[in-house]
NUGUDREN-633419 format. One line per field, with one value per residue: residue number from 1; x, y, z of N, C-alpha, C, O, CB in turn. Coordinates in nm, 4 decimals, padded with zeros to 6 digits, m for minus. Glycine has a CB too. Example, Ala and Ser with C-alpha at 12.3 -4.5 7.8 and 13.67 -1.06 7.14 Angstrom:
<pts>
n = (1  2);
n_x = (01.3190  01.2850);
n_y = (m00.5690  m00.2250);
n_z = (00.7800  00.7080);
ca_x = (01.2300  01.3670);
ca_y = (m00.4500  m00.1060);
ca_z = (00.7800  00.7140);
c_x = (01.3200  01.2900);
c_y = (m00.3300  00.0030);
c_z = (00.7800  00.7870);
o_x = (01.4236  01.3409);
o_y = (m00.3319  00.1138);
o_z = (00.8465  00.8039);
cb_x = (01.1308  01.4084);
cb_y = (m00.4473  m00.0598);
cb_z = (00.9046  00.5725);
</pts>
This chain:
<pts>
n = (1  2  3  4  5  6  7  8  9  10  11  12  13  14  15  16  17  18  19  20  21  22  23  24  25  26  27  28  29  30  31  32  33  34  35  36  37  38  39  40  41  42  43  44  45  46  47  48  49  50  51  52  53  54  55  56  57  58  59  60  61  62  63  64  65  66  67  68  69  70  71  72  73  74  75  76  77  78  79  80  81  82  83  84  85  86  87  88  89  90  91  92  93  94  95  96  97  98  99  100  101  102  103  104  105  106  107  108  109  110  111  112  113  114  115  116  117  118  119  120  121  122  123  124  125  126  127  128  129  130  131  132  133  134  135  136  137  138  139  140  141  142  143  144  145);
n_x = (m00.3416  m00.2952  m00.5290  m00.6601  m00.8708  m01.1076  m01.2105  m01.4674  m01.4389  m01.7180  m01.8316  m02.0445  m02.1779  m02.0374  m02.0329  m02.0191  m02.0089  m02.0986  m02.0588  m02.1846  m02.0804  m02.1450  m02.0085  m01.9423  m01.7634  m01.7049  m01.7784  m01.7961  m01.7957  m01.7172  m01.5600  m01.7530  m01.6367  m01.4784  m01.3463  m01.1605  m01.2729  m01.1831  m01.1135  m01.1967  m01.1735  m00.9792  m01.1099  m01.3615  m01.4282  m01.4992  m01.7211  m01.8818  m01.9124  m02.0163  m02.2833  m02.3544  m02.3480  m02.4432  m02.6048  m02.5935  m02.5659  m02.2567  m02.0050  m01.6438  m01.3969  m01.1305  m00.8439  m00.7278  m00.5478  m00.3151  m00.2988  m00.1416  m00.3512  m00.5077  m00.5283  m00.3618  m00.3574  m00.5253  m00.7382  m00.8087  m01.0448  m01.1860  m01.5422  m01.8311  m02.2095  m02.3712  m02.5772  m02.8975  m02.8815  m02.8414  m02.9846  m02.8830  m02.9441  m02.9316  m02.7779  m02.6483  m02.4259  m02.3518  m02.1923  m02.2415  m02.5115  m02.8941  m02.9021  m02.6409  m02.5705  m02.3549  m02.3640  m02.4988  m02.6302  m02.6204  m02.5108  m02.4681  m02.2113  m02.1352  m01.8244  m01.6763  m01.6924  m01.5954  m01.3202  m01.1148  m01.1495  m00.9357  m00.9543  m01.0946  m00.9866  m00.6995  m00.8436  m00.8951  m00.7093  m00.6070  m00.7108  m00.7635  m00.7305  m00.9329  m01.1094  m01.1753  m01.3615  m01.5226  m01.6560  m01.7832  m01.5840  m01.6015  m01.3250  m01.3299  m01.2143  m01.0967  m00.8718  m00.6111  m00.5228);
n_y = (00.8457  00.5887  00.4562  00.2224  00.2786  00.2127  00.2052  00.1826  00.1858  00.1970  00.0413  00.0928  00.0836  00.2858  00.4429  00.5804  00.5013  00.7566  00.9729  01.2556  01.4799  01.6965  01.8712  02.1296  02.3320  02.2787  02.0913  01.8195  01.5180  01.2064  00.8711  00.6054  00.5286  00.3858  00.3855  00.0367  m00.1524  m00.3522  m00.6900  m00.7021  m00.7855  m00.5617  m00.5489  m00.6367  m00.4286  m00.2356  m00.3520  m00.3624  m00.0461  00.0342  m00.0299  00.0864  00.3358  00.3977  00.1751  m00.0449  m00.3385  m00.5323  m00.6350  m00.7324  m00.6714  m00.6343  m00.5420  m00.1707  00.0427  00.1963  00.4208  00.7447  00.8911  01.1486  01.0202  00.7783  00.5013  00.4567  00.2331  00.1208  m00.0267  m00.1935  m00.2146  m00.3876  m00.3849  m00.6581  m00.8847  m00.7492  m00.5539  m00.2582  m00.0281  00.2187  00.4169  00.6507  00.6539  00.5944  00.7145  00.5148  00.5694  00.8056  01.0676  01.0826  01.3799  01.4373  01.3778  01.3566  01.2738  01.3661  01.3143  01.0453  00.8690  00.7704  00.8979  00.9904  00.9029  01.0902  01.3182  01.3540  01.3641  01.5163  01.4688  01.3575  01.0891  00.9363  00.9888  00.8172  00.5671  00.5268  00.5472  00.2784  00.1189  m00.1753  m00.2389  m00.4420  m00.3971  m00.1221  m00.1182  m00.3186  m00.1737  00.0024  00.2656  00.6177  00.7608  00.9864  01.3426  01.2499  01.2438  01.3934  01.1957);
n_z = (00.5545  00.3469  00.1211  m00.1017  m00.4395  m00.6535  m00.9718  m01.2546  m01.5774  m01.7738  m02.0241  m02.3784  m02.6567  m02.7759  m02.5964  m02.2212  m01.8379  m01.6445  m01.3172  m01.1644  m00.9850  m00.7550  m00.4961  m00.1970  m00.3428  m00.6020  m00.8880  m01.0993  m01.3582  m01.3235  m01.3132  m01.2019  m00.9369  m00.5660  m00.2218  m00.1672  00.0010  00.3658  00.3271  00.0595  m00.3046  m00.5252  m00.7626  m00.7080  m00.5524  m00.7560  m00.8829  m00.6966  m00.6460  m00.8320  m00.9014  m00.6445  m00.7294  m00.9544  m01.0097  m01.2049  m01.2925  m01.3580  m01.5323  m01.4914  m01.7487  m01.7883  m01.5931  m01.6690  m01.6014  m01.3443  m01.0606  m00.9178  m00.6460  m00.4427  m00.1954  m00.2317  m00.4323  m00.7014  m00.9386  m01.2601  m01.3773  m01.6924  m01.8002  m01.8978  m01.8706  m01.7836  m01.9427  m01.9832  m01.7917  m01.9058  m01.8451  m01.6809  m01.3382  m01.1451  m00.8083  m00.4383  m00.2432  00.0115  00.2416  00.3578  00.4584  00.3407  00.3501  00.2815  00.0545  m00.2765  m00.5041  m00.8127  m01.0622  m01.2975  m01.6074  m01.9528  m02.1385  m02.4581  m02.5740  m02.6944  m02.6469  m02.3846  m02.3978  m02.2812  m02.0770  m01.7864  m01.6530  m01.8873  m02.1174  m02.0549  m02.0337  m02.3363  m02.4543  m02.3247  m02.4429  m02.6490  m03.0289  m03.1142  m02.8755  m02.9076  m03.1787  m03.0721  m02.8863  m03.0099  m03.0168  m03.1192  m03.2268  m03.3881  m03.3347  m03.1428  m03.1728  m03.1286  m02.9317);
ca_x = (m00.3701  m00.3633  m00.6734  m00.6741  m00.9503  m01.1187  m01.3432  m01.4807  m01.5025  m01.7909  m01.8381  m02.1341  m02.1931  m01.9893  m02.0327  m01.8990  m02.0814  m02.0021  m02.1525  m02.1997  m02.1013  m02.1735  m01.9009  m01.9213  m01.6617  m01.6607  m01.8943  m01.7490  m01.8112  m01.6356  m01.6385  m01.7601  m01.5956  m01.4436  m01.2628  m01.1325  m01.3046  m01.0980  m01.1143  m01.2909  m01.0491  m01.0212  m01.2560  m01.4797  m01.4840  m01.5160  m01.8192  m01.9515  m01.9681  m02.0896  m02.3705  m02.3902  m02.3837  m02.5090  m02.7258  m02.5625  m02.4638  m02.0919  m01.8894  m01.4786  m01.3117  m01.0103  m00.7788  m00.6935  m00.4399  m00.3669  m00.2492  m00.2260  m00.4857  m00.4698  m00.5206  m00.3086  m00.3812  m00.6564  m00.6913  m00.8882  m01.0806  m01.2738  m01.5943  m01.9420  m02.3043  m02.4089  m02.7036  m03.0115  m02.8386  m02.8021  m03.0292  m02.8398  m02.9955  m02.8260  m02.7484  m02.6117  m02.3033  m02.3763  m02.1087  m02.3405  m02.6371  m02.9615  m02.8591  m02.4965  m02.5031  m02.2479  m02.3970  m02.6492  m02.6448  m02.5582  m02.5987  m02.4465  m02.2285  m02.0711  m01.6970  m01.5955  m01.7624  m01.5011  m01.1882  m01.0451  m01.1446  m00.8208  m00.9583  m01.1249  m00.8285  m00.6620  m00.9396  m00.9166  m00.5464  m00.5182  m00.8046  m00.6869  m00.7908  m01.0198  m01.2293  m01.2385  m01.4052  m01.6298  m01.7238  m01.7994  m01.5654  m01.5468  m01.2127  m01.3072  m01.2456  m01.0173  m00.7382  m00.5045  m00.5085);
ca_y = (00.7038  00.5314  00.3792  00.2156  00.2880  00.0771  00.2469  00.1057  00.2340  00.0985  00.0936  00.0363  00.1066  00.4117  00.5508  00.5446  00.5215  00.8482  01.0016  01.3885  01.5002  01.8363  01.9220  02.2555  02.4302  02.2571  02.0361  01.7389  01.4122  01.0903  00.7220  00.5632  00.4490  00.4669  00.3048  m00.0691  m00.1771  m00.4721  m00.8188  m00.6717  m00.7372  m00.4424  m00.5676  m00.6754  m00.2995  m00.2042  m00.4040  m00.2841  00.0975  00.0770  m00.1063  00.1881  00.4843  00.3696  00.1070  m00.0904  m00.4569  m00.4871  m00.7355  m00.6652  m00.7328  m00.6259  m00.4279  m00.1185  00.1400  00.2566  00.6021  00.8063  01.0220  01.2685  00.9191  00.6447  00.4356  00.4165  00.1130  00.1207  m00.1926  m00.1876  m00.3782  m00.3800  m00.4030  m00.7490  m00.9036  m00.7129  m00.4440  m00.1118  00.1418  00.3541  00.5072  00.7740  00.5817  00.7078  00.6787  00.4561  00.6342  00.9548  01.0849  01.1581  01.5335  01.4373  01.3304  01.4315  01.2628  01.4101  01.2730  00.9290  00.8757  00.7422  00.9890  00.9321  00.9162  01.1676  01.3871  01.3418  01.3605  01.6274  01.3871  01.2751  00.9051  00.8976  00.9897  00.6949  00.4771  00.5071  00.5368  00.1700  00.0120  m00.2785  m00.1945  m00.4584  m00.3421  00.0109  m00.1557  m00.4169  m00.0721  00.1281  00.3880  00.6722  00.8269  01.1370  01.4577  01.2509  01.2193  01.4017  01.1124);
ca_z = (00.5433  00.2019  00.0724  m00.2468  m00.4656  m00.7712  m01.0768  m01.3476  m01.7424  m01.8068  m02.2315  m02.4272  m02.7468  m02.7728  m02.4951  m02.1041  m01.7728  m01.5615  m01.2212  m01.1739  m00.8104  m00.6457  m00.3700  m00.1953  m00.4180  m00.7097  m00.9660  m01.2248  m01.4050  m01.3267  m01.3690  m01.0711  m00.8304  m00.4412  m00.1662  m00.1350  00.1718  00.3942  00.2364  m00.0941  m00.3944  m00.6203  m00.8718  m00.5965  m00.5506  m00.8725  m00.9179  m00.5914  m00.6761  m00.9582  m00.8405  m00.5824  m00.7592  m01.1095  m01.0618  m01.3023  m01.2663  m01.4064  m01.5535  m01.5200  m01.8835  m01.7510  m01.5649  m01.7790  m01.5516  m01.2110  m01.1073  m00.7715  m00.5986  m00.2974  m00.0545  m00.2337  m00.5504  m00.7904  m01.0447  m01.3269  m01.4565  m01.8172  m01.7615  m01.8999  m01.8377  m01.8140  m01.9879  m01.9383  m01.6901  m01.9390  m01.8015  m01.5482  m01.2900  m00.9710  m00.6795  m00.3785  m00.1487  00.1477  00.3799  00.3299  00.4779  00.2558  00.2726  00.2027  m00.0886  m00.3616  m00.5839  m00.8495  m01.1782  m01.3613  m01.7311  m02.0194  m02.2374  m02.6083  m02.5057  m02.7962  m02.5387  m02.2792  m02.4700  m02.2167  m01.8983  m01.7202  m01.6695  m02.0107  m02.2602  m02.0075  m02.0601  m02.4572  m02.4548  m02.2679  m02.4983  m02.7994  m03.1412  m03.0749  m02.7634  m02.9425  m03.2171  m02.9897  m02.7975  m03.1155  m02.9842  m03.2320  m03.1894  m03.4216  m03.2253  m03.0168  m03.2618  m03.0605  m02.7642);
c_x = (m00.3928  m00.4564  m00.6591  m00.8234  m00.9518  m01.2076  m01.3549  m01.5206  m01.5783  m01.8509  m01.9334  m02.1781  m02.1582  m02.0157  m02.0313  m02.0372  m02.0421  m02.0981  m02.1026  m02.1467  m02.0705  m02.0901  m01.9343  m01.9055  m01.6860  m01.7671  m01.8388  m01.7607  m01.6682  m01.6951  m01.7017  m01.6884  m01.5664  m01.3514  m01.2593  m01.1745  m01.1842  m01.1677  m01.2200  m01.1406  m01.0933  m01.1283  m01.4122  m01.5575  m01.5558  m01.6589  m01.9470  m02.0065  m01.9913  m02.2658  m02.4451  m02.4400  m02.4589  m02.6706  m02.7284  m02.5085  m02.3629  m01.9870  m01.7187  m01.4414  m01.1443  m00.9113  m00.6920  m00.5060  m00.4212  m00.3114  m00.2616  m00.2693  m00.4459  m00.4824  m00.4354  m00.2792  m00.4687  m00.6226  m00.8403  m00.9344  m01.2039  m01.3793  m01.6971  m02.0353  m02.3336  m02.5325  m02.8346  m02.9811  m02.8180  m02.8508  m02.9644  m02.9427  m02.9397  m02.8740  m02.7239  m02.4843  m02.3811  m02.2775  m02.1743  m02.4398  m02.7442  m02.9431  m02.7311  m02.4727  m02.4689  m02.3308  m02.5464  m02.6930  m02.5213  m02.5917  m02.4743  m02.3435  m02.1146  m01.9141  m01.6357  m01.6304  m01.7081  m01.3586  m01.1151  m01.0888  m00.9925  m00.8394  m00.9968  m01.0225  m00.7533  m00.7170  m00.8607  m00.7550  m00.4774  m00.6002  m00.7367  m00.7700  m00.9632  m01.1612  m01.2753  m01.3614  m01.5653  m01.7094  m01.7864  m01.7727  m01.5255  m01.4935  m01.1857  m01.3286  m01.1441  m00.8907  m00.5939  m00.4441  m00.3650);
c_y = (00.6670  00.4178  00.3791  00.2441  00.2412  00.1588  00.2115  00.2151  00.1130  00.1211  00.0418  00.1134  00.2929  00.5596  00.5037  00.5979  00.6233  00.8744  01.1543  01.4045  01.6351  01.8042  02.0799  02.3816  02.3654  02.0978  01.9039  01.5924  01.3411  00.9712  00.6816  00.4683  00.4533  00.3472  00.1829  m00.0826  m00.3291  m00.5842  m00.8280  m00.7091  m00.5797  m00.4438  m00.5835  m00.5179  m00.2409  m00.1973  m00.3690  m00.1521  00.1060  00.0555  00.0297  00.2814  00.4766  00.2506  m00.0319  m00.2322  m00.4931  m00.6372  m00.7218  m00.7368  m00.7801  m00.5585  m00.3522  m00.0326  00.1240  00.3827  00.6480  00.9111  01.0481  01.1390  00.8058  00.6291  00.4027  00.3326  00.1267  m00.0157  m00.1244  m00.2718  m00.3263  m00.4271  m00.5539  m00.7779  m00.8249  m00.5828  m00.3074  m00.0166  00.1775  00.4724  00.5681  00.6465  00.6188  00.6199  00.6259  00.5381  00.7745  00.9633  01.1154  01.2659  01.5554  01.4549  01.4336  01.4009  01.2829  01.3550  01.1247  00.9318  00.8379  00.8516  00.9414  00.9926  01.0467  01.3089  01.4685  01.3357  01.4186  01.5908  01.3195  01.1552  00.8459  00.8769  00.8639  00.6140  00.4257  00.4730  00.3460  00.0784  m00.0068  m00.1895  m00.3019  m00.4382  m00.1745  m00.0351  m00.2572  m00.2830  00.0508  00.2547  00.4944  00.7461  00.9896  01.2197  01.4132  01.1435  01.2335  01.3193  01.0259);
c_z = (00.3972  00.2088  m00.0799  m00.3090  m00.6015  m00.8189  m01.1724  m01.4780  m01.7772  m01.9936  m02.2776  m02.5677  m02.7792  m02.6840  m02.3053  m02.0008  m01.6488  m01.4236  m01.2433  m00.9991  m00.7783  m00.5118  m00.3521  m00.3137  m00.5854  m00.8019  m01.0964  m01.2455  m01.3769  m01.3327  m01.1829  m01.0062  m00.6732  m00.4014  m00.1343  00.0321  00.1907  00.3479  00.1256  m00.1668  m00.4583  m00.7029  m00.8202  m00.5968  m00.6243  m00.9337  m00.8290  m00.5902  m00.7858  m00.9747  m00.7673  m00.6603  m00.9299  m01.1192  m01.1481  m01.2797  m01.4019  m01.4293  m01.5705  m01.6430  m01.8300  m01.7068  m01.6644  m01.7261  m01.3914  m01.1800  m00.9600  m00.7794  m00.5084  m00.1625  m00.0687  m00.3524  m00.5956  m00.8573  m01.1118  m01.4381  m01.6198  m01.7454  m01.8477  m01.8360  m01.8803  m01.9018  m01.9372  m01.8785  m01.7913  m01.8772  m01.6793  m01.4672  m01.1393  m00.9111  m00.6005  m00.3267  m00.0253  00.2789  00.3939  00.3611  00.3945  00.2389  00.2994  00.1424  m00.1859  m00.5086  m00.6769  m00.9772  m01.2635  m01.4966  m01.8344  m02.1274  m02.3110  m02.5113  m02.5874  m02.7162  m02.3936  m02.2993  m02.3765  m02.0888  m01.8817  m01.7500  m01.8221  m02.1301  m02.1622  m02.0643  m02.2393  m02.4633  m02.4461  m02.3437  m02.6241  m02.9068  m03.1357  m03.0054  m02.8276  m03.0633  m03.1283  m02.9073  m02.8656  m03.0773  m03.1133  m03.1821  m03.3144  m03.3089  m03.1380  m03.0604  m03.1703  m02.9323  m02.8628);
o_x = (m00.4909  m00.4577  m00.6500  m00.9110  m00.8500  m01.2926  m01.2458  m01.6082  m01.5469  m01.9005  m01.9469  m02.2172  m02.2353  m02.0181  m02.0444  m02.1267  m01.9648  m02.2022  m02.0080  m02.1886  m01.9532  m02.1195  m01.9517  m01.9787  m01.6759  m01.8140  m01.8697  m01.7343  m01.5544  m01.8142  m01.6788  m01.6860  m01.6392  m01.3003  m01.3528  m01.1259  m01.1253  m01.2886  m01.3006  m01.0298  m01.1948  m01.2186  m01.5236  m01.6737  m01.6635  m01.7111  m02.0642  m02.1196  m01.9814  m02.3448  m02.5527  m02.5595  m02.5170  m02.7742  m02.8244  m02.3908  m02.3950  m01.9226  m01.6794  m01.4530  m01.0761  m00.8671  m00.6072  m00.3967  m00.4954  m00.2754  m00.3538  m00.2563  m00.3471  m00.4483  m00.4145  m00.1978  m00.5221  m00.5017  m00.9486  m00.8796  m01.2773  m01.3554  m01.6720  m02.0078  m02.3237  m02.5940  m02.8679  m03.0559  m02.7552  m02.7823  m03.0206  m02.9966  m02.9161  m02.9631  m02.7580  m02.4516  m02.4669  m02.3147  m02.1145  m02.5122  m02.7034  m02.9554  m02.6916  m02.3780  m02.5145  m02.3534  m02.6588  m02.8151  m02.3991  m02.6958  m02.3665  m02.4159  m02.0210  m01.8998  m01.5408  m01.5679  m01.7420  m01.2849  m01.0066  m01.0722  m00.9471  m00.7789  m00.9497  m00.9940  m00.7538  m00.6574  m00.7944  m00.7084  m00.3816  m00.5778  m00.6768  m00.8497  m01.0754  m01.2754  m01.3819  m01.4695  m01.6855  m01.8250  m01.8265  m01.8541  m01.4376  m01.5476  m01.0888  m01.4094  m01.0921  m00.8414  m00.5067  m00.3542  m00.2952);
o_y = (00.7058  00.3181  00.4731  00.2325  00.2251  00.2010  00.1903  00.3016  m00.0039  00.2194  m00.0741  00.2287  00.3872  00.6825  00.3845  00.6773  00.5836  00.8096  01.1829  01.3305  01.6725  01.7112  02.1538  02.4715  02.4450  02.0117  01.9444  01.5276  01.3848  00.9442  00.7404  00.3467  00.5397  00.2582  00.1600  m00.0400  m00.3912  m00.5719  m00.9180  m00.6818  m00.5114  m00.3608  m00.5576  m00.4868  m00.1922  m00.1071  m00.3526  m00.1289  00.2161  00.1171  00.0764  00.3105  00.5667  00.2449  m00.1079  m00.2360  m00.4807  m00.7091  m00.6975  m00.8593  m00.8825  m00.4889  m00.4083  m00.0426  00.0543  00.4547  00.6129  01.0025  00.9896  01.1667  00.7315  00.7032  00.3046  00.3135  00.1385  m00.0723  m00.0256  m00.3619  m00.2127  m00.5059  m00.5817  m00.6764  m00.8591  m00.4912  m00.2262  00.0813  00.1514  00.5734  00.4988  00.5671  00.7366  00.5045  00.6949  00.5508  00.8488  00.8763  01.2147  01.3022  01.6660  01.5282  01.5475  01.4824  01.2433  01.3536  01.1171  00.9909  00.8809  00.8965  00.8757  01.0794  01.1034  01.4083  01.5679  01.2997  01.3606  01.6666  01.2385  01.0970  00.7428  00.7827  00.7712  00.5655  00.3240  00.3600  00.2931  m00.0413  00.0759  m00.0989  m00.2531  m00.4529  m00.1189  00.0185  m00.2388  m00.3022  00.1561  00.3470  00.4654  00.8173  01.0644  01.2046  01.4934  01.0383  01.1504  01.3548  00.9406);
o_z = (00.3339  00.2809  m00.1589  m00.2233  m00.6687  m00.7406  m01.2255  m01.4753  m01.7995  m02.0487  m02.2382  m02.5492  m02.7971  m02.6917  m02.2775  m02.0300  m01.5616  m01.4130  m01.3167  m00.9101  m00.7799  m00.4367  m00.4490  m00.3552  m00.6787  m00.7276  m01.2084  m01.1442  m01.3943  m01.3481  m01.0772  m01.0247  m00.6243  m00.4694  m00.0575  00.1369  00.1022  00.3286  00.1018  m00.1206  m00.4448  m00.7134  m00.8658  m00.6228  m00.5903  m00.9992  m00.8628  m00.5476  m00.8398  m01.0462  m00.8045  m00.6641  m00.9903  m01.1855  m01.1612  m01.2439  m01.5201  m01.3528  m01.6846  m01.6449  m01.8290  m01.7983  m01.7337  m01.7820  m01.3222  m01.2731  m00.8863  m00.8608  m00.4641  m00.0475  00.0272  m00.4075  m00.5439  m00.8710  m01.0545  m01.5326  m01.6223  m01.6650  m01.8878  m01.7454  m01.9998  m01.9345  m01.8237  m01.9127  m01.7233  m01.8473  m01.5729  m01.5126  m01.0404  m00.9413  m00.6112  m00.3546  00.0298  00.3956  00.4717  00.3127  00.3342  00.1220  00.3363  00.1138  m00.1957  m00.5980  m00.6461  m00.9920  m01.2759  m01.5252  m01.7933  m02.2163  m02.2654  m02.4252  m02.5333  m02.7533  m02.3293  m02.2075  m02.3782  m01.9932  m01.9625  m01.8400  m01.8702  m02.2039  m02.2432  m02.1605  m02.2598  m02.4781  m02.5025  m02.3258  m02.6928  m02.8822  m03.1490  m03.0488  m02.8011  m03.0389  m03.1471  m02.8695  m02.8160  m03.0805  m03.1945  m03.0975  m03.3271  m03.2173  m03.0604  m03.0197  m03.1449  m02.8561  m02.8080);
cb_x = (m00.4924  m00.2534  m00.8314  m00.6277  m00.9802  m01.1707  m01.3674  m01.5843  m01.3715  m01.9114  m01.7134  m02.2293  m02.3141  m02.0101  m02.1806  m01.6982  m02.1200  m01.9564  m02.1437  m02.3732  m01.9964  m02.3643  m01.7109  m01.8297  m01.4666  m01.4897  m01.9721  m01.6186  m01.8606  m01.5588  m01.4740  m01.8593  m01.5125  m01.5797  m01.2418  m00.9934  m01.5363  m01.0629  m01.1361  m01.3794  m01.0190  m00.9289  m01.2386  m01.4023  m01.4209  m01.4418  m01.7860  m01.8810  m01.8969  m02.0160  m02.2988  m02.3038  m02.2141  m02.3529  m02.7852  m02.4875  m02.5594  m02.0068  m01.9278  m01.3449  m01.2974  m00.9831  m00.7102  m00.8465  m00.4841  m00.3393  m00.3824  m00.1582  m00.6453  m00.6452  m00.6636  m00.3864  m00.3421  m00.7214  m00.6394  m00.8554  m01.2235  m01.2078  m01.6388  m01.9568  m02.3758  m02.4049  m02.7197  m03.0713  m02.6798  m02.8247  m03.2015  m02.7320  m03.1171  m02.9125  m02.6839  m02.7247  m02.1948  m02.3337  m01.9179  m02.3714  m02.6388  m03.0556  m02.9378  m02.4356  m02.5963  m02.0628  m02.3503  m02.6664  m02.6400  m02.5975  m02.6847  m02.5500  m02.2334  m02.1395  m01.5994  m01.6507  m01.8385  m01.5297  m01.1753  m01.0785  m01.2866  m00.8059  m01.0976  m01.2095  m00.6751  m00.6740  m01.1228  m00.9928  m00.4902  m00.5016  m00.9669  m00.7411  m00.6630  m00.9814  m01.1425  m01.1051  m01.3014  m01.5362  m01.6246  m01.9289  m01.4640  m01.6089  m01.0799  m01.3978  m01.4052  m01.1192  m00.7347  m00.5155  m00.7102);
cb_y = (00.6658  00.4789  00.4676  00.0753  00.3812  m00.1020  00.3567  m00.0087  00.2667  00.0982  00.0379  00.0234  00.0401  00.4287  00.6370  00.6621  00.4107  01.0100  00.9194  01.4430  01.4034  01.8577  01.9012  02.2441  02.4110  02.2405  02.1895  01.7581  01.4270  01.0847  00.5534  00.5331  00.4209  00.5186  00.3393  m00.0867  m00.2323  m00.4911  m00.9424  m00.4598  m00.8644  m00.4130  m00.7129  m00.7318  m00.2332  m00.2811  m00.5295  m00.2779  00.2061  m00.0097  m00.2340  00.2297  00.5954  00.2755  00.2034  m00.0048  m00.6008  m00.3728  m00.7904  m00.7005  m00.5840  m00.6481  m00.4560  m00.0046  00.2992  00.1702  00.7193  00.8255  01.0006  01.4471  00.8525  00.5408  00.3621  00.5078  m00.0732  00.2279  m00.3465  m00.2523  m00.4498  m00.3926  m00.3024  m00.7875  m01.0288  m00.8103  m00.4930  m00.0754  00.1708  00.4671  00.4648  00.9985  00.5158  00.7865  00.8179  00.2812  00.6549  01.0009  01.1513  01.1585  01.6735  01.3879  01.2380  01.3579  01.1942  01.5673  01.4206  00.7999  01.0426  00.6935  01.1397  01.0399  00.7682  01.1520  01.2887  01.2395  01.4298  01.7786  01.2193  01.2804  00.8326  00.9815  01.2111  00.6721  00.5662  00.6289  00.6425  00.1458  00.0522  m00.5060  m00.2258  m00.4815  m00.3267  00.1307  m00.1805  m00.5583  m00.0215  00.1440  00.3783  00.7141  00.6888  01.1885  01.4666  01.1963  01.3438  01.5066  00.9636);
cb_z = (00.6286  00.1017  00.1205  m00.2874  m00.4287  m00.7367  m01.1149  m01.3034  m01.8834  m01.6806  m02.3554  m02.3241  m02.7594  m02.8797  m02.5393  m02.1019  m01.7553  m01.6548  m01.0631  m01.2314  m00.7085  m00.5935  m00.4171  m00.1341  m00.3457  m00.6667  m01.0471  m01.2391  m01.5414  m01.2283  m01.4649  m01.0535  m00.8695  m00.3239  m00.0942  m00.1791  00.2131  00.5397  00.3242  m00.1361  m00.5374  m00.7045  m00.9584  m00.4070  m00.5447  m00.9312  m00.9271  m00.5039  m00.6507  m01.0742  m00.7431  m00.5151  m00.7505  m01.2114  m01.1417  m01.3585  m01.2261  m01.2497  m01.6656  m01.3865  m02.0255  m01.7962  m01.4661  m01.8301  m01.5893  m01.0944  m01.2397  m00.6481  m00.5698  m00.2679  m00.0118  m00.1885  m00.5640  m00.8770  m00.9680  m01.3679  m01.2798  m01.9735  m01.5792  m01.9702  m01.8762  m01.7247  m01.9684  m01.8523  m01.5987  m02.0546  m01.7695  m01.6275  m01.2965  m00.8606  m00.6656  m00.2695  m00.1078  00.1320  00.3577  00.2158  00.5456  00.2671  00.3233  00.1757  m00.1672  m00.3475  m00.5656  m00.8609  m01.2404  m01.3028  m01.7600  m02.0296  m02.1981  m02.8220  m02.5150  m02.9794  m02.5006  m02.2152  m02.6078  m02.2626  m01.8763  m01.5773  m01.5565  m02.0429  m02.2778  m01.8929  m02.0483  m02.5454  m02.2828  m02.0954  m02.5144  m02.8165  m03.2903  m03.0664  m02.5627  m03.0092  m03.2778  m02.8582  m02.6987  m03.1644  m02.8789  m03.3298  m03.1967  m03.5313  m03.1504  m02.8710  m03.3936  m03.0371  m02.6782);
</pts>
């Protein structure tokens, strides 16, 4: 069954809003996001899990990519933290029981950090000279993108 899914790079002063998630087998940082519920738009989504798993209320700039995953189509929106909203704090998955959850850690990290993330080198890749600037991304270390 495809299920689209919506995550947000969220950017703030040089640095990107990720989640941590513990699976069984296997352990790694991503941006947050998940699945397009029915009559959500994408951004709707977007704005929705981030909310979830961060904490974070989210303004969309603008859609950056999209790309497929093992269920469909992902789409990736730029957005930031609105007025007031920076501190990040874990959230959880609502489709998950308290001793479900995947998720263990939220937090802020310098993007130069993440150079060798799939979505991240995207991320930077699809951002203006502008927004790298407005996001004080420093692209030492991540020359080779």
């Amino acid at each position: 069954m495809d299920r689209d899914r919506a995550f947000a790079a969220i950017l703030l002063d040089g640095k990107i809003a990720m989640v941590r998630v513990d699976e069984k087998d296997r352990s790694y940082w991503t941006l947050p996001g998940g699945g397009v519920e029915e009559g959500e738009s994408r951004e709707e989504a977007a704005v929705r899990e981030a909310m979830e798993e961060t904490n974070l209320k989210i303004k969309i700039v603008r859609f950056l990519f999209q790309g497929k995953y093992a269920a469909g189509t992902e789409y990736c929106y730029l957005a930031e933290p609105t007025k007031g909203g920076q501190h990040i704090k874990l959230g959880h998955d609502p489709e998950l029981e308290v001793n479900e959850q995947v998720l263990k850690q939220a937090e802020w990290i310098p993007i130069g950090d993440l150079k060798d993330d799939l979505h991240v080198t995207r991320v930077i890749k699809a951002l203006s000279q502008e927004e790298i600037e407005k996001y004080k991304i420093d692209l030492q270390g991540c020359l080779d993108l």
